[in-house]
C-alpha positions in Angstrom: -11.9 30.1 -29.3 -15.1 29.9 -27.0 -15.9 29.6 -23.4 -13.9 28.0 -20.4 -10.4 29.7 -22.6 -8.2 32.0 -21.3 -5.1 33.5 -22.1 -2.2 30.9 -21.6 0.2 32.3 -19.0 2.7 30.5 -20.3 2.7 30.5 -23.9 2.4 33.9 -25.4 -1.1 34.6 -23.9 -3.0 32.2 -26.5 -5.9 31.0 -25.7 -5.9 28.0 -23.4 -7.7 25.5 -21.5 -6.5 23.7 -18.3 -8.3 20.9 -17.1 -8.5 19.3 -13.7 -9.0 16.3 -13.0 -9.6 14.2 -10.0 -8.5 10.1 -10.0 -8.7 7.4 -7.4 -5.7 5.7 -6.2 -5.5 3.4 -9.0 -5.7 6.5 -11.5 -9.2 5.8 -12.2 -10.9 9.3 -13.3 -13.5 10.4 -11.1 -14.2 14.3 -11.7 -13.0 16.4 -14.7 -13.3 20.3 -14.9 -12.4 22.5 -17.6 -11.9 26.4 -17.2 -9.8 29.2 -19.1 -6.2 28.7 -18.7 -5.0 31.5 -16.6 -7.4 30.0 -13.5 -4.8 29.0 -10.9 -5.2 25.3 -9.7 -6.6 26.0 -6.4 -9.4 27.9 -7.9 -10.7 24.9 -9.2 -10.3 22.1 -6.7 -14.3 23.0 -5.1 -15.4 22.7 -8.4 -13.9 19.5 -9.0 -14.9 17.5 -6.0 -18.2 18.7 -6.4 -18.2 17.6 -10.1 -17.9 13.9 -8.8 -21.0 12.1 -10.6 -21.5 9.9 -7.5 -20.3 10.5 -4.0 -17.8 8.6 -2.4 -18.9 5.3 -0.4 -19.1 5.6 3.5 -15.4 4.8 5.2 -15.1 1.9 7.0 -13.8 2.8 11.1 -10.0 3.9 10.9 -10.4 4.8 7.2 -9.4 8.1 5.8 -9.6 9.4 2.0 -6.3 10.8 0.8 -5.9 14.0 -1.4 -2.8 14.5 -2.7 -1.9 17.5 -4.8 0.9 19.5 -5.9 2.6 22.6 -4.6 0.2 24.6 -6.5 -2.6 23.7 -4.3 -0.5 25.1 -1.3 -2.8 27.8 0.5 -5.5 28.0 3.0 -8.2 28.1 1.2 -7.1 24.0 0.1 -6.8 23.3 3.6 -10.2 24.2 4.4 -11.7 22.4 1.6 -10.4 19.3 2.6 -10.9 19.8 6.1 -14.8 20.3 5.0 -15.2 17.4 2.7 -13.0 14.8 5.2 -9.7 14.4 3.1 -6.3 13.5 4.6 -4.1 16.5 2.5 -0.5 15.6 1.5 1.2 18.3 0.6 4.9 18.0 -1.0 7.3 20.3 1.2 8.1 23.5 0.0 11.4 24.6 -1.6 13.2 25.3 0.9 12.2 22.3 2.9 13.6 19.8 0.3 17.0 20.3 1.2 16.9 18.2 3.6 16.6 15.2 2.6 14.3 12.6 4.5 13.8 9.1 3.9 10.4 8.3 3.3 8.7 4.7 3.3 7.4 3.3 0.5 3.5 3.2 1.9 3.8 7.1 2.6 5.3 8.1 -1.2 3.4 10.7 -2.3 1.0 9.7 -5.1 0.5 12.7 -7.4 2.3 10.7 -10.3 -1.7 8.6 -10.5 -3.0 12.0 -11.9 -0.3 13.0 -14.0 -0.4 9.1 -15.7 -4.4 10.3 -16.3 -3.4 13.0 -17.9 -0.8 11.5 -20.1 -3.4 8.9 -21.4 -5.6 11.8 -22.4 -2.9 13.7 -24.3 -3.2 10.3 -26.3 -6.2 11.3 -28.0 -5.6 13.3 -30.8 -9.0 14.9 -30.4 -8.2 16.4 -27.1 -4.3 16.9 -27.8 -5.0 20.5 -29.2 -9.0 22.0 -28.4 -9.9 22.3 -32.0 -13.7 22.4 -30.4 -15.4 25.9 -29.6 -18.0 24.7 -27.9 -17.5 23.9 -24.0 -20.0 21.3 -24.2 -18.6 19.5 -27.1 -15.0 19.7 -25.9 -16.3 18.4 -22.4 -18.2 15.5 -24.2 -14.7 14.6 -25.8 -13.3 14.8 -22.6 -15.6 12.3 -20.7 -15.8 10.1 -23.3 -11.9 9.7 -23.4 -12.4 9.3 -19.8 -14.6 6.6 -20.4 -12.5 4.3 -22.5 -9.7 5.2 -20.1 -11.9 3.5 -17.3 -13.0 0.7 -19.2 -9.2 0.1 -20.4 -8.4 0.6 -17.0 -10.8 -2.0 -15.6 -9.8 -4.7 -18.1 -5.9 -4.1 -16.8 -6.7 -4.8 -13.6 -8.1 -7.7 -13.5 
């Protein structure tokens, strides 16, 4: 199928491609990487914050910049990351840690359902709903300009 495929660990190891994809708080997309499909997530979050076009504007004092991911992203080697490039990291509990059941406010609701919206509104493009490109390039071109209309679609709704 090309580069950046792997074999899909969950579909009868075909040949697959996992994106990941980084979004502000209003689900803007800010970073997209694509790799093979049996790279875990983790593997990929350096890459994606480093694939930002344009780096983040200075915080004001008291700010912070909030990653949150899913329990995928749960190991050390997250932690440090964010540590090094000054995120806040919100973590969903584990498991076993969710049977307890603890009210939460609505300002500190984890946000991971911005990313997953993202990713819905790609699956929207035919062209990107099944990789029929075998060219990383080309498929990545696809990808950021879905991204782009996604953005501009984006900016007209919130105004």
């Amino acid at each position: 199928m090309g580069k950046k495929t792997g074999p899909n660990p969950t579909d009868r190891a075909k040949k697959g491609t996992k994106k990941s994809l980084l979004t502000d708080g209003h689900g803007a997309p800010v970073a997209i990487v694509v790799a093979g499909a049996n790279i875990r997530d983790h593997q990929l979050m350096r890459s994606t914050v480093q694939a930002m076009p344009v780096p983040p504007p200075p915080l004001a004092e008291g700010q912070r910049r909030h990653l949150c991911v899913d329990l995928g992203y749960d190991c050390v080697q997250v932690r440090t990351l964010a540590q090094e490039f000054g995120f806040t990291l919100h973590l969903p509990p584990p498991k076993h840690h969710a049977q307890k059941k603890r009210k939460r406010s609505a300002r500190k609701k984890p946000r991971r359902w911005v990313v997953e919206r993202t990713h819905s509104w790609l699956t929207r493009f035919r062209r990107l709903l099944v990789r029929w490109e075998k060219r990383e390039d080309t498929y990545l071109a696809m990808l950021h300009f879905a991204l782009g209309i996604i953005t501009w679609f984006h900016s007209l709704l919130s105004k």
